[in-house]
N, C-alpha and C positions, 0 to 999 in steps of 0.2 A: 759439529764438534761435540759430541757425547761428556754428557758430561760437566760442562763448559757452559759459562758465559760472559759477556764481553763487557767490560767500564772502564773508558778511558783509557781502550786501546790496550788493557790486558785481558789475559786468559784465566780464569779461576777455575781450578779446578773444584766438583763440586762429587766427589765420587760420598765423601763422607758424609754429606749432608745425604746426598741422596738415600743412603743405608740408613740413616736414623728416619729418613723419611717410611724406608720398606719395614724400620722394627714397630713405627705409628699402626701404617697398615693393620700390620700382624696383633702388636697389642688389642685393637678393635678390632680384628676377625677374633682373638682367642677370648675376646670377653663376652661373647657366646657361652664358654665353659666355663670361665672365669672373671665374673664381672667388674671387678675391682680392675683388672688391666683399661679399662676403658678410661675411667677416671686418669689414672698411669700416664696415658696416652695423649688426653687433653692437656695434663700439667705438662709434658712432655713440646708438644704443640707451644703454647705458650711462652717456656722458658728460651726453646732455642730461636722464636719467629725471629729473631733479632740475625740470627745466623744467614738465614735463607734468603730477608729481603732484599729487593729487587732483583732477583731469579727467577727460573719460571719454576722454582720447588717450591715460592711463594703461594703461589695458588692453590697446588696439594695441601699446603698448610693452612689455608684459607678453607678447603675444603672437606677437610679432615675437623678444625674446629666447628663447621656449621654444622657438620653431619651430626656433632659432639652433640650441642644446644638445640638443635629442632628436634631429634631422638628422643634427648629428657624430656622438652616441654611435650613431645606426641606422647610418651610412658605415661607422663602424668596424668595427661588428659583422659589417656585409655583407663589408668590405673583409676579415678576418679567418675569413668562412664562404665565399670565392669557390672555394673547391680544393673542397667540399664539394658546390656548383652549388647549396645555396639562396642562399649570396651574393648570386649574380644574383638570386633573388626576393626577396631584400629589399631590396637597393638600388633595384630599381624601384617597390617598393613604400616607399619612402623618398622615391623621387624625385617619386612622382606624392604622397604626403601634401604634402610642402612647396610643390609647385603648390597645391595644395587649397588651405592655409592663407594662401599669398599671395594668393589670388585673394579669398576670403573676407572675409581681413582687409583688403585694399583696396576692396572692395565695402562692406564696412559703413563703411569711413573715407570714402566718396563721397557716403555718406547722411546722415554729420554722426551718426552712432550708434558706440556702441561696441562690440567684439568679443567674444564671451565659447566 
């Protein structure tokens, strides 16, 4: 059942959450251009977690906030080792993980499955 999941022998629909789950996604691909949407996207994660829990949207939002807080702590670290020149390789290697995860995790959210 797309969409859907089951407590207590009802159906919930869950089309809407899912779509604020696809504008998360998006907010974090477009803070590539625009970095302020990422920030956007975590408060965004946070305020609605209440909507989602016990879904399997739950886990996309589980995994959309970690992606949030290990990205900053890996920015900082790069941003704080840049005088050092591995800076540079870990921020790209920071930058290509959070591709990873976005792609991932909106792949499995296209398939109505959850992310783990």
């Amino acid at each position: 059942m797309q969409g859907e999941t089951f407590s207590n022998s009802r159906v919930r629909d869950l089309s809407k959450e899912k779509r604020l789950t696809q504008v998360i996604y998006a907010l974090q691909a477009a803070s590539f251009l625009v970095g302020i949407t990422y920030i956007f996207a975590a408060v965004i994660n946070y305020v609605k977690w209440p909507d989602v829990a016990g879904t399997w949207l739950e886990t996309h939002f589980r995994w959309q906030i970690r992606t949030f807080w290990y990205s900053i702590l890996w920015g900082i670290v790069g941003g704080l080792t840049l005088f050092l020149f591995i800076g540079y390789v870990i921020l790209a290697a920071n930058t290509i993980w959070v591709v990873y995860r976005i792609a991932i995790g909106w792949i499995a959210l296209s398939e109505d499955r959850p992310v783990s």
